[in-house]
Every structure is written in structure tokens, then in C-alpha cells.
N, C-alpha and C positions, 0 to 999 in steps of 0.2 A: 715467389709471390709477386701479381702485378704492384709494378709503381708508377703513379698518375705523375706529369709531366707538368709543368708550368700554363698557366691559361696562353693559346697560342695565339690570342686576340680574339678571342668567340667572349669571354667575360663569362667568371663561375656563376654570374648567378641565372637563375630559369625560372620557369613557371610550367607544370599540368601543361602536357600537349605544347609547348612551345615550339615553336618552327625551326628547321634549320636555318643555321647561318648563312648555308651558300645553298641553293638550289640545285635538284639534277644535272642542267648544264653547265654547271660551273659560275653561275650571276649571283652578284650576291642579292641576301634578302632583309639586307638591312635598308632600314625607310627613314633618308636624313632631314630631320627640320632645321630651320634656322640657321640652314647654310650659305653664305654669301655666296653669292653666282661672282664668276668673273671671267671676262669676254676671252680671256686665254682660253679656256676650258672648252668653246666653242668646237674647235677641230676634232679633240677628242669627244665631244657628245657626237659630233657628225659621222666619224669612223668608226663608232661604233654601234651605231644606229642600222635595226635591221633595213635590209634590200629594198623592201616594199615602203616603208615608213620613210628612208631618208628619199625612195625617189617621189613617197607622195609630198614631202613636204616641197620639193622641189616646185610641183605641178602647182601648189598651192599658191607656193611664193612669186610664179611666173605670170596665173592668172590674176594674183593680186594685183604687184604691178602694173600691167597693162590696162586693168580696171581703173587705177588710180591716174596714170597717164592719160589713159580715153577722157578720162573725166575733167582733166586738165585741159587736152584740146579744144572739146566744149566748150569750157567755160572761158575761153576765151575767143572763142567763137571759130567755127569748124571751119570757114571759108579762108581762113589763115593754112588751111593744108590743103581742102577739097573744097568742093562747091555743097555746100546743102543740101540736103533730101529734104527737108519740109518736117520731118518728125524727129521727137531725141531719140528713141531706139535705134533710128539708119544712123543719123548724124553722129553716137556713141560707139555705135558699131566701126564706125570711119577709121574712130579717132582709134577705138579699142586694134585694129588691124593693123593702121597706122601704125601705133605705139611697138605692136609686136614684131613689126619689119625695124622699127627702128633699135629696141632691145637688143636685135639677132644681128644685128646690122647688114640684115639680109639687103633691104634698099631697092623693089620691083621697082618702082620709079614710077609707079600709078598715080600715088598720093607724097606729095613734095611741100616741105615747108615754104610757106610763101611770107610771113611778117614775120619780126624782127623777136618776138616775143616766142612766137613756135618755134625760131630755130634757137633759140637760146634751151627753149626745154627740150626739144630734140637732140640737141647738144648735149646735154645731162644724162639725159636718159641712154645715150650712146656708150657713156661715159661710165652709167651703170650698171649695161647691158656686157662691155669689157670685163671690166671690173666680176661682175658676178657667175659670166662664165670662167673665168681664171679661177675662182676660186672653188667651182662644181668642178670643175678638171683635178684641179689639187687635191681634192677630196678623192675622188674618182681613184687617183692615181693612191691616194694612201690607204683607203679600205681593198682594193688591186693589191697592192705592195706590203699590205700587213701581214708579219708572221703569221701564223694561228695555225695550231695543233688541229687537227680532225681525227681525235680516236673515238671511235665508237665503244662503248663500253653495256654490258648487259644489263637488260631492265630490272633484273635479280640478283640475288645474290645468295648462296646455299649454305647452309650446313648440315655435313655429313660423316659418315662415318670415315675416317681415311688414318693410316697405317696404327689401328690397335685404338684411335682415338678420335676426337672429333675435330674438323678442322672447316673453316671457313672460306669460302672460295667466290669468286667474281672474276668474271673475261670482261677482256677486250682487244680488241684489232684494232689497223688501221683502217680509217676506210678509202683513203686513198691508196694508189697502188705503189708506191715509193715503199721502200723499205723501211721501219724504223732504225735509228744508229744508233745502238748505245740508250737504251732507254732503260731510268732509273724510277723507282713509286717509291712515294712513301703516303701511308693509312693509316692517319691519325679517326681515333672512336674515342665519340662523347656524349656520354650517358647521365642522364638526368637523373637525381635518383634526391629523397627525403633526407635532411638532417638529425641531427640530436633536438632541434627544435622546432622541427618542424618545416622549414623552408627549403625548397627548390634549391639545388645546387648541381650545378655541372663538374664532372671530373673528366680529364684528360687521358688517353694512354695513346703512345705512339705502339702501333702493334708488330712486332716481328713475324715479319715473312719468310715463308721460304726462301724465293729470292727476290730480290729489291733490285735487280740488276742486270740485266742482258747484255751481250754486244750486240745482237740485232734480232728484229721482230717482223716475218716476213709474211706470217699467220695470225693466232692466236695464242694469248698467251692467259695462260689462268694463275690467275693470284691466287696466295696459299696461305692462312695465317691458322696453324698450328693451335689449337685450343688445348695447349696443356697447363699444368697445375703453373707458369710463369704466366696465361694468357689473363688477363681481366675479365675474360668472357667464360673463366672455369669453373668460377661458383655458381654460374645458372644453370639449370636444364632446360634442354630444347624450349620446352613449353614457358619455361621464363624466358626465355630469348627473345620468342613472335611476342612478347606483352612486353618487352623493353623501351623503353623510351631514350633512344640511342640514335646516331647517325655516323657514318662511317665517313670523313673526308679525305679525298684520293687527287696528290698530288702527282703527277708526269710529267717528266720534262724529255726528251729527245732532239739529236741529230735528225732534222728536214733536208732533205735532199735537193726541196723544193726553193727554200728560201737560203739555205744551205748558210745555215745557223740554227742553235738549238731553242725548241720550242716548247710551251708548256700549259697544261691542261688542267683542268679543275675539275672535280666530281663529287657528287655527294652521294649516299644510300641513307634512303629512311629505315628501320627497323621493319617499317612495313613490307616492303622488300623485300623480306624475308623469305625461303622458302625451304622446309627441313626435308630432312631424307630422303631429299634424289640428289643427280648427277645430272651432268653435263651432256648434251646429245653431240656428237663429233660435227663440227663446222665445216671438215676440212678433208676429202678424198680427192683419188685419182680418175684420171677418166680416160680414155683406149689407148692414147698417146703416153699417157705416162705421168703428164702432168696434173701438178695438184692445184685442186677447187676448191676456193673457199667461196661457202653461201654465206652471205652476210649476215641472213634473213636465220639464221639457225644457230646466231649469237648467243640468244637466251631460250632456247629450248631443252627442257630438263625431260628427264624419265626416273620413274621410280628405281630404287633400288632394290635386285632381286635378293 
């Protein structure tokens, strides 16, 4: 008989449709109120901020900036750098181009501070321009240098028939071309289900695999979890399965080649996910040389069972 496991920090209690705790990719989907922010935390929000988003806030913060600098110029009168155009759009504009050679501390040598007041904020602003490329480098260099696992793993997840019983299966590869070293899972399932009185309650089972352990992963490898009379998943039939309200969380850690230290991954499967009595379509042939092809694209490809 299965035995549920201690709350592994998800918290027994649920509700009707409740969301997973961690997301497909591994993020979690907990929403913190009432959190004290504190400026430590900064570097880690930056490194882990996607590609697009950390280089927009960059763009954001650069046009800012020079917005505010231009506007400094101005206001204390633009003939302190250049000579006057006669309008504030040219004469902002000056200052705004201005500000950006001095940021970058590029320095064309068109427009030069001439009073005593612009080179003081030109000074600053030099001084900020330092300052805040050091620290886009630093950054640069730690979301660069950060471990991070890249398994791809399939959009489904099956159950089938397999030796005399039913058993539960899910792939993944890497998708980089490095080897995995030594890579270990473990799939914890948590299932929401009614009490004696009524209330939402989640239970825990860590599930036994086939195997939970390799010494290396140079394809694909499919997870196996055995749905016998030990599994938690043995008092349903298929058709209570797809209607479960359950999510699988799949932990991996591996030898990286890359960062050459061990790395570790996060995964969730909703119940929805689900998909019963087929198999796996082969990812992985030869081709005239001998060598073997894996299509990535043929991860999650199932066929029925004849």
C-alpha cells in the first residue's frame, strides 16, 4: 500500500482546481504579499530576469537618464555646453546627446562643458555613466556564468500498458549537446482529493521509478513509474486518472560538462497532461554513416497502441 510522505513545502491544504505550486518550467507560482524588498536582492532579480525584459529595462533606464540630464542642461541654460538653437526641442535635444556622450564617456568633442555648474554635472554624470556600466557588465557576466540545467522534457506524460500492468512514463533529453553525467530524478505526486469533512486536502507520495539514476544521458531517457498494487496511482482507472486533480513535480540534478559542476532542474505535469493508451514514437535513429539522430521535435510524439 502507498504511503504519503511528509508536506514537502507545497502545504496540505487546496481548493477545487487549485494551481500548481511550481509551473511547467520549473518557476514557481506562488504570489508573495507583504514582502520586504531589500536592495541585496537586486542582483538576483537582475540574473534572473528574462533576456528581453532585463535588456528592456536597460533601454529604459539609459533613456531615462539622459532625459533627466538633457533636462538639467536646460535648465541651467544650454549655452553653458553649446550655443542655442532658439527652440526647447533643439536646445533639449543638445543637452539630451550631450548627456549620452557623456554617460558612455564617449566625448565627440562637438559639445564641451563651458561653466562651472555643467561641469560639475557632467562630472556626476560621468561618474554614473562608470558606475552603471560596471554594473550591466557584472550582471552580463553572472546571467553568462550562471549554471542552469537545459533538459527538455515532454509536453505529456502516458499511461500504459507495460510488463502485465500499467505504468506511467514521461521523456526527456538534453537539449544541449554535452552529455549528461550521472543524472539522478526524483517525482514527487500531489493529489488533491476531499476529506471526512469536507475540505480540500493535498497528499504527498514520492513515487518509485524504475530507475532514478544513470551514469550518463547521451539521448533520451524515459521515466517509468510502475503502477502496482505499492503505487498511489493503483486505486484509480485510467478514466479516474484524466479527471484527477494531481501534478507530478520532477526534480534533476546532473554533471554539466559545461559549467563543470552539478546542475538542477525543476518540472511540473498537470494531470491534464495526461494521455492514456499510447506509447512513445522513437526520437532517436541512424542515418547512412552510422551515426545516431536525435529529433528533438519527436520528444512528445505518441501513437496508439496496437
Amino acid at each position: 500500500m502507498a504511503k504519503s510522505i511528509k508536506d514537502p513545502g507545497f502545504g496540505y491544504t487546496s481548493k477545487k482546481n487549485a494551481k500548481g505550486i511550481i509551473s511547467s518550467n520549473g518557476s514557481s507560482n506562488v504570489l508573495h504579499i507583504n514582502r520586504k524588498r531589500n536592495i541585496n536582492d537586486l542582483y538576483a532579480y537582475f540574473v534572473d530576469l528574462s533576456w528581453w525584459y532585463f535588456f528592456f529595462l536597460i533601454l529604459v533606464a539609459y533613456i531615462v537618464l539622459n532625459v533627466v540630464f538633457g533636462l538639467l542642461y536646460v535648465g541651467i541654460g544650454i549655452e553653458q555646453i553649446t550655443k542655442p538653437k532658439g527652440t526647447f526641442l533643439q536646445d533639449f535635444l543638445n543637452g539630451f546627446f550631450f548627456s549620452a556622450q557623456t554617460l558612455t564617456t564617449v566625448g565627440y568633442g562637438g559639445i564641451a562643458p563651458k561653466g562651472i555648474t555643467a561641469n560639475f554635472i557632467a562630472a556626476f554624470e560621468a561618474m554614473i555613466g562608470l558606475l552603471s556600466f560596471s554594473f550591466i557588465t557584472g550582471l552580463l557576466y553572472g546571467r553568462f556564468s550562471k549554471p542552469k540545467a537545459n533538459i527538455k522534457f515532454s509536453d505529456n506524460f502516458i499511461v500504459r500498458e507495460f510488463n502485465g500492468e500499467r505504468a506511467l512514463m514521461f521523456r526527456l533529453m538534453n537539449s544541449r549537446k554535452t552529455v549528461m553525467i550521472e543524472p539522478s530524478i526524483t517525482v514527487t505526486l500531489s493529489i488533491t482529493e476531499k476529506n471526512k469533512k469536507g475540505a480540500f486536502k493535498r497528499n504527498f507520495f514520492t513515487l518509485d521509478l524504475e530507475r532514478d539514476k544513470i551514469m550518463y544521458l547521451p539521448t533520451v531517457w524515459t521515466i517509468v513509474h510502475q503502477i502496482d498494487k505499492d503505487s498511489p496511482l493503483f486505486k484509480f482507472s485510467n478514466k479516474e486518472l484524466a479527471k484527477l486533480e494531481a501534478f507530478l513535480y520532477v526534480l534533476i540534478d546532473y554533471h554539466e560538462e559545461s559549467f563543470a559542476q552539478r546542475v538542477y532542474q525543476i518540472y511540473s505535469y498537470s494531470f491534464s497532461k495526461l494521455e492514456l493508451d499510447v506509447k512513445y514514437k522513437s526520437s532517436a535513429s541512424f542515418n547512412k554513416e552510422g551515426f545516431t539522430v536525435l529529433d528533438h521535435e519527436k520528444l512528445s510524439e505518441v501513437e496508439k497502441i496496437n
